[in-house]
N, CA, C and O atoms as a GROMACS GRO file, in nm:
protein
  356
    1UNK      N    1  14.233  -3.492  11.927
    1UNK     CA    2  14.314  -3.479  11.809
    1UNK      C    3  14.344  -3.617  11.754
    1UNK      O    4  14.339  -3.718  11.824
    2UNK      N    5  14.378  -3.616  11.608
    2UNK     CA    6  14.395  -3.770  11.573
    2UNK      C    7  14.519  -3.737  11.440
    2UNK      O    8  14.535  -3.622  11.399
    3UNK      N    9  14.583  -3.831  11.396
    3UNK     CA   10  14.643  -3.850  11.251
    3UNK      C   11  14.517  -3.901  11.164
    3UNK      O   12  14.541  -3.906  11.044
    4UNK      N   13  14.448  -3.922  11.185
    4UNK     CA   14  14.357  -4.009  11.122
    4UNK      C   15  14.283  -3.904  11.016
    4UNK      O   16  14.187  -3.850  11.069
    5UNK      N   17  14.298  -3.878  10.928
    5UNK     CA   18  14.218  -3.762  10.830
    5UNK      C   19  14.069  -3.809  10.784
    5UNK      O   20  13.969  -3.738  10.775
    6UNK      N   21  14.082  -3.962  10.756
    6UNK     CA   22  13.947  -4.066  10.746
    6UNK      C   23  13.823  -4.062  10.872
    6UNK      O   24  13.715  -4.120  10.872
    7UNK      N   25  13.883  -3.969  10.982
    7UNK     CA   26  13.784  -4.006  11.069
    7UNK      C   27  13.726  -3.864  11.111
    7UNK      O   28  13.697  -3.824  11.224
    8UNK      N   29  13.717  -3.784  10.959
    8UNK     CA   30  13.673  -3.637  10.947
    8UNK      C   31  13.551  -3.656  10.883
    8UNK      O   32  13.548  -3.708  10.771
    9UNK      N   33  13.416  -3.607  10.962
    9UNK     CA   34  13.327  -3.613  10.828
    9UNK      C   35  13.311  -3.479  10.772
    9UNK      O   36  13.285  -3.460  10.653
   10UNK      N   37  13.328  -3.378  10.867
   10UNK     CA   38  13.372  -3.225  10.794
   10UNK      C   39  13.498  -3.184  10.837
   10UNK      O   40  13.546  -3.248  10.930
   11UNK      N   41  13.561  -3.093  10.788
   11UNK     CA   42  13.676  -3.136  10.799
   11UNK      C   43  13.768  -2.989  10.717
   11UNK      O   44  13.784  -2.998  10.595
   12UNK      N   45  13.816  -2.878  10.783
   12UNK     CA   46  13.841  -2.760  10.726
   12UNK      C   47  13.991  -2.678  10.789
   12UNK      O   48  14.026  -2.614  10.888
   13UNK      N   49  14.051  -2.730  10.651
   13UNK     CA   50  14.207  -2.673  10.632
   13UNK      C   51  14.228  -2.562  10.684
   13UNK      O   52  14.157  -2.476  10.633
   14UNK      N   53  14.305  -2.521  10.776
   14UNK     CA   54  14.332  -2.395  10.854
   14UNK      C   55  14.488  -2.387  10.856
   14UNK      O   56  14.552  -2.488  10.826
   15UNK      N   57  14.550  -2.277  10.887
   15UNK     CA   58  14.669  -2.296  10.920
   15UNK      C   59  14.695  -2.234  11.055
   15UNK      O   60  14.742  -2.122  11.071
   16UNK      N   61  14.645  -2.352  11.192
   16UNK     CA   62  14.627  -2.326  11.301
   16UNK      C   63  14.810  -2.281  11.360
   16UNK      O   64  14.849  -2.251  11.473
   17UNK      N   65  14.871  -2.291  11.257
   17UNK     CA   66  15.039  -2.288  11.394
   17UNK      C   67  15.023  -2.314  11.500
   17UNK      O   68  15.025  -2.234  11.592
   18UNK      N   69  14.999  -2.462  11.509
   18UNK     CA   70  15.003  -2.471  11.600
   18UNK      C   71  15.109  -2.611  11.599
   18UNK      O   72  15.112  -2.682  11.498
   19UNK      N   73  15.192  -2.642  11.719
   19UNK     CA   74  15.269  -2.736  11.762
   19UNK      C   75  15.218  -2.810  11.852
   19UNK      O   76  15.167  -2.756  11.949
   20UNK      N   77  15.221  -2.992  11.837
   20UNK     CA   78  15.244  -3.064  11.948
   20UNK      C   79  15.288  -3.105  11.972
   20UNK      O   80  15.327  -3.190  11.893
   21UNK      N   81  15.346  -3.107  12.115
   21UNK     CA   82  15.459  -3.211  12.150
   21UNK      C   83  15.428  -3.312  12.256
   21UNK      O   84  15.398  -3.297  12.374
   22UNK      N   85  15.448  -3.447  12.163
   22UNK     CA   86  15.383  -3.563  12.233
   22UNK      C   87  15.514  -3.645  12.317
   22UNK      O   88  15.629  -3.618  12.283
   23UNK      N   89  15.488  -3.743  12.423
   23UNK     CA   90  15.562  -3.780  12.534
   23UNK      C   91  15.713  -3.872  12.432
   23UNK      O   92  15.818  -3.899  12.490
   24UNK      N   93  15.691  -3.906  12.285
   24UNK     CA   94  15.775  -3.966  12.272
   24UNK      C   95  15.841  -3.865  12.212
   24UNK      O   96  15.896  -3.892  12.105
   25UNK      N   97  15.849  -3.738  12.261
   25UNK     CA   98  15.968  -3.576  12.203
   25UNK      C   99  15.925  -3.546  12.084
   25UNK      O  100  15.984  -3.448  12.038
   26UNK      N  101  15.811  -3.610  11.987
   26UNK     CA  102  15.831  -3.590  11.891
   26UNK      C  103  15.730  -3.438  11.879
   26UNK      O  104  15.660  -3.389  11.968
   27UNK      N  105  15.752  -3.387  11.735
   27UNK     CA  106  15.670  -3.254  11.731
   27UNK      C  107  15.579  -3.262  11.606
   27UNK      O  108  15.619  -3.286  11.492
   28UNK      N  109  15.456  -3.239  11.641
   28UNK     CA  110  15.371  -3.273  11.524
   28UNK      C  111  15.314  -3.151  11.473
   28UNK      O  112  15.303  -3.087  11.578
   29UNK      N  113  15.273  -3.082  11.388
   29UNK     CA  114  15.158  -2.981  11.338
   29UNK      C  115  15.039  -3.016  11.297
   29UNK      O  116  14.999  -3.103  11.220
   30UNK      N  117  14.972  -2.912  11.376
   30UNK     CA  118  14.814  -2.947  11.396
   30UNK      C  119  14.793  -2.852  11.276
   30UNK      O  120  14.832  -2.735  11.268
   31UNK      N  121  14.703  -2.943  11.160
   31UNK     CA  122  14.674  -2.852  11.024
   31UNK      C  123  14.501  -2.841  10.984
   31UNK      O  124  14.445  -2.760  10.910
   32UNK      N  125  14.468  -2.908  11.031
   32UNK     CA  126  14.346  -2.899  11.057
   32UNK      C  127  14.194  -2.929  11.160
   32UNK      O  128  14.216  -2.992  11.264
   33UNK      N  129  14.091  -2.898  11.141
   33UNK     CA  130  14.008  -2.859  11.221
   33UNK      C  131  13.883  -2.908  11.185
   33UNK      O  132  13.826  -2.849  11.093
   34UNK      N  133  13.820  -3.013  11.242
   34UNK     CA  134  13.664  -3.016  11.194
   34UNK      C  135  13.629  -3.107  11.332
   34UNK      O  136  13.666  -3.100  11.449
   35UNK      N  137  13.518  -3.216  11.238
   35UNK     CA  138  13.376  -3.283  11.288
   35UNK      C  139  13.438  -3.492  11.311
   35UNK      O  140  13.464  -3.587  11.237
   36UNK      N  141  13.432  -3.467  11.434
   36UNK     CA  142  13.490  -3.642  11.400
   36UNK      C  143  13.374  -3.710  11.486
   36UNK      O  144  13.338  -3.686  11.601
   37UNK      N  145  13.329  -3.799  11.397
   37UNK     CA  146  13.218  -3.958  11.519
   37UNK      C  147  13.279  -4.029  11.543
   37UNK      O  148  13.354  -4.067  11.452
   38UNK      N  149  13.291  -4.093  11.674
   38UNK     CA  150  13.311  -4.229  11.713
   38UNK      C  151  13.194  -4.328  11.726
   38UNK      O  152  13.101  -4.292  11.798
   39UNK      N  153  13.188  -4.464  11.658
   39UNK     CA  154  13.065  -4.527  11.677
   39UNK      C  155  13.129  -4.609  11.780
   39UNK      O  156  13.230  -4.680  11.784
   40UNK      N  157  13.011  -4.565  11.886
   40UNK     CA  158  13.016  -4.659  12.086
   40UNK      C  159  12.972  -4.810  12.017
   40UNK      O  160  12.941  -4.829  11.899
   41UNK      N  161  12.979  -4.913  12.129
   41UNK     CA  162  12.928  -5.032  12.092
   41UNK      C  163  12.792  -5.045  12.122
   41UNK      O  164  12.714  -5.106  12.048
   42UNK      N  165  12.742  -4.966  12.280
   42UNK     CA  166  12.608  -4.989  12.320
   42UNK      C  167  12.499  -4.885  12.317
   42UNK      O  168  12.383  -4.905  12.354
   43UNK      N  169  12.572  -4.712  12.247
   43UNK     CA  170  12.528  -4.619  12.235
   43UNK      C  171  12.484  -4.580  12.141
   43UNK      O  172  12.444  -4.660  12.057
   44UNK      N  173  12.474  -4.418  12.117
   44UNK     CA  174  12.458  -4.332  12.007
   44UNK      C  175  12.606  -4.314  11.995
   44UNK      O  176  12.697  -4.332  12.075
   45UNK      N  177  12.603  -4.269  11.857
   45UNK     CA  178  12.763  -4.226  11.821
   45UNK      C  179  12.790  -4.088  11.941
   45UNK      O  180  12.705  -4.025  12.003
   46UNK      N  181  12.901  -4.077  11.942
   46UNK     CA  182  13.015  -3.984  12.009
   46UNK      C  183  13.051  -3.908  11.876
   46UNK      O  184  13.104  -3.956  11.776
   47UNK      N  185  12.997  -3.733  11.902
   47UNK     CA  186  13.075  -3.634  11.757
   47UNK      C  187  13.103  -3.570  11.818
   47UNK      O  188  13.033  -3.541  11.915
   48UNK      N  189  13.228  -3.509  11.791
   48UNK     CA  190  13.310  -3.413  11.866
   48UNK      C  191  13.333  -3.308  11.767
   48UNK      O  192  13.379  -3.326  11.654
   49UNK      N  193  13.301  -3.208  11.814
   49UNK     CA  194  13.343  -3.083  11.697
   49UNK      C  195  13.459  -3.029  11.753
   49UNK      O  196  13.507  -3.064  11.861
   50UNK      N  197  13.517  -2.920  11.658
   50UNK     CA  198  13.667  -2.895  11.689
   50UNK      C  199  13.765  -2.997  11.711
   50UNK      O  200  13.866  -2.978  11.779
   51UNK      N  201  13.740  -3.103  11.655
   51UNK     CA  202  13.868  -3.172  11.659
   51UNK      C  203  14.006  -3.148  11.553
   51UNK      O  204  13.992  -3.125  11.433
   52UNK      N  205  14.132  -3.158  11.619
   52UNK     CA  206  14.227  -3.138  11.571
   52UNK      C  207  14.295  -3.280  11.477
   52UNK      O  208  14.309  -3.399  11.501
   53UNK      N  209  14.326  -3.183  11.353
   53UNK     CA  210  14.434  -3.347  11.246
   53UNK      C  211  14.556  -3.246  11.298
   53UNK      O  212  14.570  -3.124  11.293
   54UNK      N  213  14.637  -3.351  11.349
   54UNK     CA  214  14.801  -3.373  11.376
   54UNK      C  215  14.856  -3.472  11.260
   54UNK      O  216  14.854  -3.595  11.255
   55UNK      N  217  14.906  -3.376  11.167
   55UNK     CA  218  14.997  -3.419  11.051
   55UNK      C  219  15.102  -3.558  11.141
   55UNK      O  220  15.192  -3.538  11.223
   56UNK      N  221  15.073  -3.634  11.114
   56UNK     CA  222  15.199  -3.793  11.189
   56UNK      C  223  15.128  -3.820  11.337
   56UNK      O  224  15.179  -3.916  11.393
   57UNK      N  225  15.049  -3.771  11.393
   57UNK     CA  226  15.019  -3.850  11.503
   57UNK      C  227  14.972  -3.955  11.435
   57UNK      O  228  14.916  -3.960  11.326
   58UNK      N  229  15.016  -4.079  11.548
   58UNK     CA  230  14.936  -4.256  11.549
   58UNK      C  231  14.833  -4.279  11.632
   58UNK      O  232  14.762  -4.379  11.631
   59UNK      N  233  14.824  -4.182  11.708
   59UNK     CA  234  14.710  -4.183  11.830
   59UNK      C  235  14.549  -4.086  11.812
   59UNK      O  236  14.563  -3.994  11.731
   60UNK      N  237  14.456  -4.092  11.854
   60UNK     CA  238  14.332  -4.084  11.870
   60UNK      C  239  14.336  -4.037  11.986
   60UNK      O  240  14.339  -4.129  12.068
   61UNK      N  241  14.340  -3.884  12.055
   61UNK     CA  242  14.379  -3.843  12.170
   61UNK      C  243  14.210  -3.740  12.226
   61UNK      O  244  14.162  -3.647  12.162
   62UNK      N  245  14.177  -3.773  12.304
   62UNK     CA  246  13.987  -3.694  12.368
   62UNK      C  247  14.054  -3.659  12.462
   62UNK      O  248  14.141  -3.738  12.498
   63UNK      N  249  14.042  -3.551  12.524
   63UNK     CA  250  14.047  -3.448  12.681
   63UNK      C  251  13.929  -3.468  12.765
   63UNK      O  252  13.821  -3.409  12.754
   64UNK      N  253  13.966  -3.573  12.864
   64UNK     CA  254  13.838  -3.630  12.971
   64UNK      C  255  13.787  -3.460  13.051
   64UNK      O  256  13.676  -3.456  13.105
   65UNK      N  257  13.863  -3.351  13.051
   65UNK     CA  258  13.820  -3.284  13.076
   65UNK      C  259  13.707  -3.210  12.971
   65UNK      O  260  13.601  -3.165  13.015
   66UNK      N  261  13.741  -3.202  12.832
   66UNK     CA  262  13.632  -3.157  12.746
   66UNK      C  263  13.505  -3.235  12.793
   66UNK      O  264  13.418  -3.182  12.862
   67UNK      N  265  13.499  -3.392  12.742
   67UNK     CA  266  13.428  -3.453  12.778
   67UNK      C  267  13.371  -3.427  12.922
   67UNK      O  268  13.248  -3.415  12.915
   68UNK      N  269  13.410  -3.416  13.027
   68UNK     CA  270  13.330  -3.387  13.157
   68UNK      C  271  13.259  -3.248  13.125
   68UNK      O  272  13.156  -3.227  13.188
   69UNK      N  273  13.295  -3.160  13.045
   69UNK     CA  274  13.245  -3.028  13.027
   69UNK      C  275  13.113  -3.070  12.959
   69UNK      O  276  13.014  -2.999  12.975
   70UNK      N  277  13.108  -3.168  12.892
   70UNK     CA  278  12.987  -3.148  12.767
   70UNK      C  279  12.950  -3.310  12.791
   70UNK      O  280  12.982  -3.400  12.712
   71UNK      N  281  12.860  -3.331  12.945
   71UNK     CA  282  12.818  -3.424  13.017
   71UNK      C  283  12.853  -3.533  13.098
   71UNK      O  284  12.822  -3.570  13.211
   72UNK      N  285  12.959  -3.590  12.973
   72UNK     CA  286  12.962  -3.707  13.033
   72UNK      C  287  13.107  -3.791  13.141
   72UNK      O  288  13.204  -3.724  13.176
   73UNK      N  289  13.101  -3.862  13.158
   73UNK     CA  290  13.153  -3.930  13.266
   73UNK      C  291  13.253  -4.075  13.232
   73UNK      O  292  13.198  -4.172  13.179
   74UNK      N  293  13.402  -4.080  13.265
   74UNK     CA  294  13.509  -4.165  13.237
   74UNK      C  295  13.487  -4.236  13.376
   74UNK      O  296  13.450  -4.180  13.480
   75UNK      N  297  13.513  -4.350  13.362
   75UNK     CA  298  13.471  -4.459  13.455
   75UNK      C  299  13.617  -4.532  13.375
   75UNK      O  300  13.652  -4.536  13.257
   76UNK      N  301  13.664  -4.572  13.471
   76UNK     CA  302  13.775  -4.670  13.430
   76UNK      C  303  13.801  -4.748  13.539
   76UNK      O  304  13.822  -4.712  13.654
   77UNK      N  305  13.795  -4.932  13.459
   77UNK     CA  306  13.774  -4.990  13.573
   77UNK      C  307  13.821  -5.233  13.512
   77UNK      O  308  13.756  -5.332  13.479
   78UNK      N  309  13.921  -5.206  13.528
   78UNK     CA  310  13.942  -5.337  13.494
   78UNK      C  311  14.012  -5.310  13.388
   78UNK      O  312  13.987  -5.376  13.287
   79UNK      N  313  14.102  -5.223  13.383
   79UNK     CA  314  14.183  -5.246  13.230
   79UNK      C  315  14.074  -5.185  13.114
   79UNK      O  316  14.103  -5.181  12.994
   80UNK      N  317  13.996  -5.157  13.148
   80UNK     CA  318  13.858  -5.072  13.066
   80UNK      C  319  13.833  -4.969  13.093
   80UNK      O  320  13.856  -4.934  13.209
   81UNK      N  321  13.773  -4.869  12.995
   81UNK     CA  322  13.739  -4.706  12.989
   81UNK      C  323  13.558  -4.736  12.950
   81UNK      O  324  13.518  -4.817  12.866
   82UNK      N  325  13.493  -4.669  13.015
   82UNK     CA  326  13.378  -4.642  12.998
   82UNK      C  327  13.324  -4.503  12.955
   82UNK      O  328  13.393  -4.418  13.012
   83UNK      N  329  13.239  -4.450  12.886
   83UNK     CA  330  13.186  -4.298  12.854
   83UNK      C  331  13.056  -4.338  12.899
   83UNK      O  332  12.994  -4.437  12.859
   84UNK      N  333  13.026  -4.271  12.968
   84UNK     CA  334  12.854  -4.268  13.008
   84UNK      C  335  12.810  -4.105  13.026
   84UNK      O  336  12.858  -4.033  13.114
   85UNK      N  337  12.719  -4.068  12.934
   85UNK     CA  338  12.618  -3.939  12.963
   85UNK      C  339  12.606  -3.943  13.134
   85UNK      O  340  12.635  -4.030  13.216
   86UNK      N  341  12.551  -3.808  13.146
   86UNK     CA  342  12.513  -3.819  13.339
   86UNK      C  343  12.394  -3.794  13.282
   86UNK      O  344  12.330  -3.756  13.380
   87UNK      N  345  12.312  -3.789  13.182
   87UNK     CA  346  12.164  -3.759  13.181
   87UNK      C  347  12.118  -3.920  13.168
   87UNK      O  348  12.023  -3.963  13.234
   88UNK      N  349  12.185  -3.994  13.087
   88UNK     CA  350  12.114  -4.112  13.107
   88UNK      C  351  12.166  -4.233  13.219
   88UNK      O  352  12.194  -4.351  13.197
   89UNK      N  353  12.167  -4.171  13.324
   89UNK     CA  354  12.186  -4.288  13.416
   89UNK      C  355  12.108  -4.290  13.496
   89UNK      O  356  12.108  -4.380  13.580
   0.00000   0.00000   0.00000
């Protein structure tokens, strides 16, 4: 999920009712639903479908569990996060 509406390349208004409530108490509504890329530094882009816009989130939030579902692998190690596919290693 993100606040970020810019980091939709499709991108489709729903009225999910849905609530989040993030660690600083606050409560956000999730209003929409699409297609977001992340460009990696040493990869192919990262697109995640079904991603959620949270009307006022500041954060850029991925579920290492989605991600483990749909290949790949969190390595964290020195104050650093890694994404690595398990097909290309």
């Amino acid at each position: 999920m993100t606040g970020n509406k810019e980091l939709f390349s499709n991108v489709e208004e729903k009225d999910l009712q849905m609530h989040i409530k993030m660690g600083d108490n606050g409560r956000y509504s999730a209003t929409d639903i699409g297609i977001v890329t992340f460009q990696r530094e040493s990869s192919s882009p990262l697109i995640l479908k079904y991603f959620i816009y949270v009307l006022g989130s500041k954060k850029n939030l991925v579920s290492i569990a989605l991600l483990e579902d749909h290949g790949y692998d969190m390595i964290f190690s020195k104050g650093n996060s890694f994404l690595c596919h398990i097909a290309s290693r």
